[in-house]
C-alpha positions in Angstrom: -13.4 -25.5 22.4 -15.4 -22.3 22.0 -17.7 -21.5 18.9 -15.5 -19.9 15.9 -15.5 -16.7 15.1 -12.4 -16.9 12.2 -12.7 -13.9 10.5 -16.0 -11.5 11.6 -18.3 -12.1 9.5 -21.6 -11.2 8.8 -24.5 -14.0 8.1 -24.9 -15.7 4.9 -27.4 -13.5 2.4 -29.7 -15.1 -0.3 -26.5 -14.0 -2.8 -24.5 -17.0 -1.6 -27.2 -19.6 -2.1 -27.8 -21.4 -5.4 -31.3 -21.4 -5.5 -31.4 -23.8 -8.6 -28.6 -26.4 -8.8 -30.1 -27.4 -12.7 -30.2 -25.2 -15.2 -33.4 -24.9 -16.7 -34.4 -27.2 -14.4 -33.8 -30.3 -16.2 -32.7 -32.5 -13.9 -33.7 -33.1 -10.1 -32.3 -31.3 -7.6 -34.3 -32.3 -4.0 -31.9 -33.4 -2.3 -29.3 -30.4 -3.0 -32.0 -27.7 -2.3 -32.5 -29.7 1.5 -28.8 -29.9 2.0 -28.1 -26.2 1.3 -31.2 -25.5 3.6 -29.8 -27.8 6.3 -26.0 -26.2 5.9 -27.1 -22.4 5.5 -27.4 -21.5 8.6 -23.5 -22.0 9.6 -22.4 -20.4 6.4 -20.8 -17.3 6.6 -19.2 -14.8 4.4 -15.9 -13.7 5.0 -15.3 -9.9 5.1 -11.6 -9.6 5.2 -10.2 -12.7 4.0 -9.8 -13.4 0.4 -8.7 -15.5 -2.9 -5.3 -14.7 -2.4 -5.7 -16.0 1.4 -7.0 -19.5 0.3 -4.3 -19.6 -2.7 -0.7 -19.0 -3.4 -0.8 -15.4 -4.0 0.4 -13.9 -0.7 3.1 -17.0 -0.4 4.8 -15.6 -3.8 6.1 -12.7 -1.2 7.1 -14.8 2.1 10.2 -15.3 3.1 10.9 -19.1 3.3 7.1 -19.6 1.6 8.0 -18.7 -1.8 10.7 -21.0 -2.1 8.6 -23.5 -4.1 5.9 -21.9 -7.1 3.6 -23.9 -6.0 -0.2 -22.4 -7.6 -2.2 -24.4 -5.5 -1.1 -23.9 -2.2 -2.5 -21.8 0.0 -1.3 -18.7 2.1 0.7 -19.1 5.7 -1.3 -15.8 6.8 -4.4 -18.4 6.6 -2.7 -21.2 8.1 -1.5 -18.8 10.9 -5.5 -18.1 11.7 -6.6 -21.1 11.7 -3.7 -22.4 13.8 -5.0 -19.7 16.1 -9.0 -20.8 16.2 -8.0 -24.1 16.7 -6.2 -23.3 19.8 -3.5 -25.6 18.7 -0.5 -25.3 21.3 3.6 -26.1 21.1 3.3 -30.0 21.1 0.6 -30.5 19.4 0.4 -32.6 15.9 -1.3 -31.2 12.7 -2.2 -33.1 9.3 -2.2 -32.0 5.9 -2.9 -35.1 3.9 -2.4 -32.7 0.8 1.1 -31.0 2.0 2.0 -29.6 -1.3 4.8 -26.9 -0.8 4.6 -28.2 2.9 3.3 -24.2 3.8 1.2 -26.1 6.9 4.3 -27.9 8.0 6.5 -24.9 7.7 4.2 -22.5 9.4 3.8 -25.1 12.6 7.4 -25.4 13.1 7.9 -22.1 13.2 5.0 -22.3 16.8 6.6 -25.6 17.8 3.5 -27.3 16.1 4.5 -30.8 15.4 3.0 -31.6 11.8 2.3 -34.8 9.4 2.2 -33.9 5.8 1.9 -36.5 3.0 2.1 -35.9 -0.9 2.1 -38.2 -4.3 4.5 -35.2 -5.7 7.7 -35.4 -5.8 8.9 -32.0 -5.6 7.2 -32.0 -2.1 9.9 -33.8 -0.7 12.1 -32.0 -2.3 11.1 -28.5 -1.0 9.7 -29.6 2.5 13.8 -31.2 3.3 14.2 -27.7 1.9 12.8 -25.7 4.2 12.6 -27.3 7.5 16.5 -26.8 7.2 16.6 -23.2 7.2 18.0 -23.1 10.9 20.9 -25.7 10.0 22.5 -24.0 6.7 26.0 -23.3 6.6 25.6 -19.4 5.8 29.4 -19.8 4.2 29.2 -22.8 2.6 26.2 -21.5 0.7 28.0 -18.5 0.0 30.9 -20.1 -1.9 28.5 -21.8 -3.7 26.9 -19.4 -5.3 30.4 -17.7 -6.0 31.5 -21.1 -7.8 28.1 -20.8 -9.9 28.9 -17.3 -10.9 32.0 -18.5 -12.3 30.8 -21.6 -14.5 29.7 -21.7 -17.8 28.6 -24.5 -20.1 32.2 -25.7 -21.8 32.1 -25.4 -25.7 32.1 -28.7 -26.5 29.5 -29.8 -24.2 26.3 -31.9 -26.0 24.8 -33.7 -23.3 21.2 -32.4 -22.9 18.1 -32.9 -20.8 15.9 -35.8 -20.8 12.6 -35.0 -22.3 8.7 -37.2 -21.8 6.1 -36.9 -24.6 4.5 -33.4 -23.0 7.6 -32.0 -22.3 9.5 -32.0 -25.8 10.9 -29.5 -27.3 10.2 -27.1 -23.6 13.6 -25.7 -24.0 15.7 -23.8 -26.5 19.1 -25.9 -27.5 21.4 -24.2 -25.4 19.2 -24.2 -22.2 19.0 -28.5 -22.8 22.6 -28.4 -22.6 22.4 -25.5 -19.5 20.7 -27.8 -17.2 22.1 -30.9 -17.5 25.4 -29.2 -17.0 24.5 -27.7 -14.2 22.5 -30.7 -12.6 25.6 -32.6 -12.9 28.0 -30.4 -11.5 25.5 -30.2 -8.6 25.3 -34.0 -8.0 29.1 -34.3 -8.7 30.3 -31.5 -6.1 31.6 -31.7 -2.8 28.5 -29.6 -1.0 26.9 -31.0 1.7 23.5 -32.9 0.9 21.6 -30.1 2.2 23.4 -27.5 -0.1 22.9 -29.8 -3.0 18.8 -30.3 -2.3 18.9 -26.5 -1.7 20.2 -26.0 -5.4 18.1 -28.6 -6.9 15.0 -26.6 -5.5 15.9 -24.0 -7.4 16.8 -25.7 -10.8 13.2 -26.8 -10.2 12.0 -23.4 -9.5 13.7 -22.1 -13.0 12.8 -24.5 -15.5 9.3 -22.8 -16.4 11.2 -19.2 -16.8 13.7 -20.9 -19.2 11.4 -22.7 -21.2 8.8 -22.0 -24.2 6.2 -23.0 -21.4 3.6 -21.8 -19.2 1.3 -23.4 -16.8 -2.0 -22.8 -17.5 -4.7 -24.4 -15.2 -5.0 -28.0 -17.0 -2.1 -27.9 -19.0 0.3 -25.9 -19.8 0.3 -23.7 -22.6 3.3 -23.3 -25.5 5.3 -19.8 -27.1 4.5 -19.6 -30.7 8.7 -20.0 -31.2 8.2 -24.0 -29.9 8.6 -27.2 -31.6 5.1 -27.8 -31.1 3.6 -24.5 -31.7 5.8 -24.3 -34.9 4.7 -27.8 -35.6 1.1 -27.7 -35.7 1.2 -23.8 -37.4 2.7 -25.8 -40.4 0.2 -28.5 -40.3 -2.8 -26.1 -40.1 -0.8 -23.8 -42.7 -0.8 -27.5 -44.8 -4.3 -28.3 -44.2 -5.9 -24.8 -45.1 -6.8 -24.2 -41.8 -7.0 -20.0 -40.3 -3.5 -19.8 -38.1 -4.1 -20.1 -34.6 -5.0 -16.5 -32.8 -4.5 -16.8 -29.3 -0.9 -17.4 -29.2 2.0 -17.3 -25.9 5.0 -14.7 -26.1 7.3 -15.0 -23.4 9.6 -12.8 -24.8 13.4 -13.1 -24.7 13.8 -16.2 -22.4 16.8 -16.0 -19.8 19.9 -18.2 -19.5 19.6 -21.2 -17.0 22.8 -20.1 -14.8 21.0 -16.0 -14.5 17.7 -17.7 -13.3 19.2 -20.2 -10.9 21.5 -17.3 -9.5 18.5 -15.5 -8.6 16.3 -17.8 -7.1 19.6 -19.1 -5.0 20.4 -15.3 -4.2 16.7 -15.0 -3.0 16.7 -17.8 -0.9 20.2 -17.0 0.5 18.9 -14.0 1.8 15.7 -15.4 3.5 18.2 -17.5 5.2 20.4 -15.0 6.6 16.9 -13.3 7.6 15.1 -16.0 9.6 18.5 -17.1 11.3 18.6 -14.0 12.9 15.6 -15.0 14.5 16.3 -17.6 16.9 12.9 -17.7 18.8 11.4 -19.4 15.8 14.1 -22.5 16.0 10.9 -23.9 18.5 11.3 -27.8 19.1 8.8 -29.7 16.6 9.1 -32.1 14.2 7.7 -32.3 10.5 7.2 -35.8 9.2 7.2 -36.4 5.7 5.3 -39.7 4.1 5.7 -39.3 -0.1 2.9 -41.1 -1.3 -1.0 -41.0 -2.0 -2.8 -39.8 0.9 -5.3 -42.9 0.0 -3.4 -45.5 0.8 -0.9 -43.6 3.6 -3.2 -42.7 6.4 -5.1 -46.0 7.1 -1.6 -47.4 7.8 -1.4 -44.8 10.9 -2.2 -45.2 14.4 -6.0 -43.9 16.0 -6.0 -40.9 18.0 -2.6 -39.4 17.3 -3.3 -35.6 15.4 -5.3 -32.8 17.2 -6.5 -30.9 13.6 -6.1 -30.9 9.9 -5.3 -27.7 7.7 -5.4 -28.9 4.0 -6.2 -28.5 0.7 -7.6 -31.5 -1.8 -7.4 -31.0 -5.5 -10.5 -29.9 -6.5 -12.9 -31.4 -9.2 -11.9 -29.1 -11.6 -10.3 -31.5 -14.1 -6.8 -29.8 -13.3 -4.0 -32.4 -13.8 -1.1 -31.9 -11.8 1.0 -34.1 -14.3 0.4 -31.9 -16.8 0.9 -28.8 -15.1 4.2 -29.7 -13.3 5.4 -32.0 -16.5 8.5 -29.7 -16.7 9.5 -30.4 -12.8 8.4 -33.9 -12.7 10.5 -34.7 -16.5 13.8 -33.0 -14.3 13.3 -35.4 -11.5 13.7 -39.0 -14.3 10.2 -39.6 -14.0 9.6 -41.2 -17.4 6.2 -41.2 -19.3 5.1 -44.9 -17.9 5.5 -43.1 -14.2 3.6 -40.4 -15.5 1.0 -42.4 -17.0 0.9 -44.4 -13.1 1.7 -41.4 -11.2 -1.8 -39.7 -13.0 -3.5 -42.6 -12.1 -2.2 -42.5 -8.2 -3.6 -38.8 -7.6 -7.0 -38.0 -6.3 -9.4 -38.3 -9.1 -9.5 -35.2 -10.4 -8.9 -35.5 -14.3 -11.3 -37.5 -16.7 -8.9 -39.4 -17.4 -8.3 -41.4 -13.8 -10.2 -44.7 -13.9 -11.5 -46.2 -10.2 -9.3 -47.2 -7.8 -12.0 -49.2 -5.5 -10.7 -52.4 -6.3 -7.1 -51.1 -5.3 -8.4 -49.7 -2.1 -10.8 -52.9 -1.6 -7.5 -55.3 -1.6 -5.5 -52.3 -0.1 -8.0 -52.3 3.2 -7.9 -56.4 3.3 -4.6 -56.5 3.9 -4.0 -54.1 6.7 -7.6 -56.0 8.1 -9.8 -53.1 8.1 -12.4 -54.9 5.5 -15.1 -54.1 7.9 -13.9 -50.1 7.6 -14.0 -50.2 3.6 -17.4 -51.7 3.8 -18.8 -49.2 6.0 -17.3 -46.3 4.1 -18.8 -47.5 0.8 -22.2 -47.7 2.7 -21.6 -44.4 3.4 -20.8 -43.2 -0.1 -23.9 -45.4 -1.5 -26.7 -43.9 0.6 -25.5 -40.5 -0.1 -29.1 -38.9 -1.9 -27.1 -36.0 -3.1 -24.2 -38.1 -4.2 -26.6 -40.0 -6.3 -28.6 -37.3 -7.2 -25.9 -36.2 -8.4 -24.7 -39.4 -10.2 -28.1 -39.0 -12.1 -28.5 -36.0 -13.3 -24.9 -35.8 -14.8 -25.8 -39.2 -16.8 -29.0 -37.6 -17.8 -26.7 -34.3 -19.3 -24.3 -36.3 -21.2 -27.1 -38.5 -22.8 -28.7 -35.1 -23.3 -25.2 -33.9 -25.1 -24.6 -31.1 -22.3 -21.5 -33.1 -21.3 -18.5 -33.0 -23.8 -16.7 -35.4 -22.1 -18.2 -38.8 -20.3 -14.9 -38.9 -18.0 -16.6 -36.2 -16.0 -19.4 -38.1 -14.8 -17.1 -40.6 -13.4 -14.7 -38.3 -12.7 -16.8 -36.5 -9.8 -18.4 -39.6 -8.3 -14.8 -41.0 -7.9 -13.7 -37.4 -6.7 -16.3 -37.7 -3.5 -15.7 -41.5 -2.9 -12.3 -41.2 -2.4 -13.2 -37.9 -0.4 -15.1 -40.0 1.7 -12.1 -42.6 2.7 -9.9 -39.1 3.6 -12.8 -37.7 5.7 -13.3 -41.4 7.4 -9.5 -42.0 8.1 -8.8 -38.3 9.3 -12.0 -38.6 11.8 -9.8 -42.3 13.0 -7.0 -40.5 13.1 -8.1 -37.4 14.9 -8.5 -37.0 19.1 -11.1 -35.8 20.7 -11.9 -32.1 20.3 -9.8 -31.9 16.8 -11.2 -29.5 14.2 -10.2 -30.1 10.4 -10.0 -27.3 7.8 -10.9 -28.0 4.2 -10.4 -25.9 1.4 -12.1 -26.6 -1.8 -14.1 -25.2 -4.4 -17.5 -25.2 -5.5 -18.1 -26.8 -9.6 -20.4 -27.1 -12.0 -20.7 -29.3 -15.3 -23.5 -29.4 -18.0 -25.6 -26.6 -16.0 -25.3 -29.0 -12.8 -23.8 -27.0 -10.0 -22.3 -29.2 -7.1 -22.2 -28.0 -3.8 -18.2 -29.1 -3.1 -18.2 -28.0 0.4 -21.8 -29.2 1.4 -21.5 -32.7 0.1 -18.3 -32.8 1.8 -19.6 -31.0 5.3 -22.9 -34.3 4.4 -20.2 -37.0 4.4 -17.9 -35.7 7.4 -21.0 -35.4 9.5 -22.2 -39.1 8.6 -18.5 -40.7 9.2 -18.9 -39.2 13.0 -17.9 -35.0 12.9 -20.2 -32.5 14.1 -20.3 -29.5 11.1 -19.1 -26.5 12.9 -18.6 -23.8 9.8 -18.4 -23.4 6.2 -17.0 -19.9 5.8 -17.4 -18.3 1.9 -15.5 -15.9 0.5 -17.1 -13.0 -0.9 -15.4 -13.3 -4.1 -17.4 -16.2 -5.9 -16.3 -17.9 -9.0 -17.4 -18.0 -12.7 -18.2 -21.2 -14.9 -16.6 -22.0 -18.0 -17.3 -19.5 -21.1 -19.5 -22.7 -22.8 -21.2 -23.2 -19.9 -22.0 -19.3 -19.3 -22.9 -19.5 -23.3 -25.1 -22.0 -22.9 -26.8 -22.3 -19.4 -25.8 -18.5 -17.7 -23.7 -18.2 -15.4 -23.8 -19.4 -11.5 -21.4 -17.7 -8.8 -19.7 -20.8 -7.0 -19.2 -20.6 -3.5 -14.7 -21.3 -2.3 -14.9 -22.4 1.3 -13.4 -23.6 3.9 -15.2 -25.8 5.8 -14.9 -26.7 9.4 -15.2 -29.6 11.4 -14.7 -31.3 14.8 -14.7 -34.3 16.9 -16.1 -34.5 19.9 
């Protein structure tokens, strides 16, 4: 394949470099100052691509896309250009290890791009079996459907109500409890077909944040002053002589369960009748699903099978997924004992996910790829800007700079686990692949780590040859304590690319 030239861009300027990784230079920083020097020089800055590209901004608009409000997914207009880049062709197989919405499955079938997506979540599944059904709808069966929904209502009598878990109680005024567990059972008890019935369950999922007191909010989500919760702890602080709260969520009048789930059906509907109309997209491909943690998945497939990767990790931004779909994931019966697991399953991205080595140790034993887990850990151990790393975070939370001491292991976890992806995609991969990652840039206790270096470090030890790290021009902010205390550090969002020869 021929060098990239994704989006025209001009070279990297002195603006995009860090400089100084420590503020106030109180901890070392050698080894991050040579890696930015070594990586540099294939940094570019993107002139016409942008944070709604690498995010789900441009998706809320996209027919088929948007069926999912997924916040960190990414755009199919940047799937689309990578797809191009990469030269990938009808036939060929692509990975997304993260699949999320399943926005890099949907945008290969629709160029005959076979794709493997795999995700811990269950409303994945849900909206993937979704979507790579839009050719095989029944156009009338879907129409009396939603004709039948216009016409129920919620008898008078009715008291059964929605399961709640400990984050989730109280999300709901009284009659929406009873709303949608009406209409979840008349949708599990009705004679549709099972694709009509998944179809409608998306969109239950899609409208339970509209009809709640609820709002997602980065690593949690965030309650209406009207709420049990809100009401709850006003009282308390009212009790305790404490100043009310001042930042407080208004969501206004909040709609009726059956007006939401007409509309997001209605919307679909019509992006149905639209992209039926176009048979040249119903391309032979296939799109295959694994539900489960990406860590334990991939070292159970074949070598030499995928010919590129498109994805998006978490990133180590303490974001917990758990918390942020709680709503969804409460819907689906996941009880708090699942969520507590289900945490504890994802990437290590939260403070509060504990190791997983010894699961992955006794994970790699069994399949008989000991010798593969070994040399990955050697890997991750004679990292300098790993531990570099390591140390200068224990030195900030011993130094108080660090309110939390879940971070510290939090981020070393984040890259180890990292490495095992990188390792098993490069496996996986045939020769002349190129893998996209898309990841932020962090920083914690004036400690600002280079995300998409590190990773670029670690992909070239396990065997790829770096090929681009491409930078948006919009750069990120730190958190307002960290500004307050240290100043503030533009982070770099990338995406990275890599190949194997």
């Amino acid at each position: 394949m021929g060098q990239l030239s994704l989006f025209d861009m001009p070279s990297v300027t002195e603006k995009w470099q860090t400089g100084n990784f420590s503020a106030d230079n109180f901890g070392i920083q050698m080894a991050r100052l040579n890696l930015e020097q070594k990586l540099i020089n294939i940094t570019e800055i993107s002139n016409d691509f942008n944070r709604q590209t690498v995010s789900y901004q441009l998706s809320k608009k996209d027919c088929l896309h948007r069926w999912l409000k997924y916040k960190e997914g990414f755009s199919a207009d940047l799937i689309k250009r990578l797809l191009k880049e990469f030269c990938a062709r009808p036939g060929d197989t692509i990975l997304d290890p993260f699949v999320g919405s399943g926005t890099t499955s949907l945008v290969c079938r629709m160029k005959g791009i076979n794709s493997i997506g795999l995700d811990i979540l269950p409303m994945s599944k849900i909206a993937i079996n979704a979507k790579q059904s839009v050719f095989e709808y029944n156009t009338e069966e879907l129409k009396q459907l939603i004709n039948e929904i216009e016409k129920l209502s919620v008898p008078e009598h009715y008291e059964k109500r929605t399961k709640y878990i400990t984050i989730t109680d109280g999300a709901y005024p009284n009659k929406t409890e009873k709303e949608i567990t009406f209409f979840t059972e008349w949708n599990n008890n009705s004679n549709y077909s099972d694709k009509a019935k998944n179809l409608v369950t998306l969109c239950i999922l899609n409208s339970l944040e509209k009809v709640s007191y609820t709002s997602k909010d980065g690593q949690f989500l965030r309650w209406d002053y009207r709420s049990k919760k809100m009401c709850e702890a006003a009282e308390y602080r009212k009790q305790n002589g404490k100043m009310p709260l001042i930042i407080r969520l208004d969501k206004g009048e909040l709609p009726a369960l059956k007006q939401t789930l007409l509309e997001e059906i209605k919307s679909v509907f019509a992006d149905i009748l639209s992209i039926q109309q176009h048979k040249e997209y119903l391309l032979k491909s296939t799109i295959q699903f694994v539900e489960g943690s990406a860590l334990f998945e991939l070292p159970k497939f074949e070598d030499n099978i995928i010919n590129g990767v498109i994805t998006s990790p978490p990133y180590c931004n303490r974001y917990d997924y758990t918390r942020t779909y709680a709503l969804e994931l409460a819907y689906l019966g996941i009880t708090d004992e699942k969520i507590k697991r289900l945490r504890q399953d994802l990437l290590s991205c939260t403070v509060e996910n504990k190791p997983k080595l010894e699961y992955l140790k006794k994970h790699y034993i069994s399949l008989g790829k000991q010798n593969d887990y070994n040399r990955i850990m050697n890997i991750v151990h004679e990292n300098d800007v790993l531990n570099e790393i390591n140390k200068s975070l224990s030195e900030r939370s011993e130094n108080g700079d660090i309110n939390n001491k879940g971070v510290l292991r939090m981020v070393n976890s984040y890259f180890t686990e990292l490495t095992f992806i990188y390792a098993e995609i490069f496996r996986l991969c045939k020769s002349g692949a190129k893998v996209a990652f898309v990841n932020d840039n962090v920083r914690y206790g004036g400690e600002v780590i280079p995300v998409d270096f590190i990773s670029t470090e670690l992909a070239e030890r396990i065997g790829f040859i770096p090929v681009k790290v491409y930078s948006l021009k919009q750069q990120k902010g730190n958190s307002s304590q960290q500004m307050a205390k240290f100043g503030r550090v533009p982070l770099r969002k990338s995406i990275t690319i890599w190949e194997k020869l």
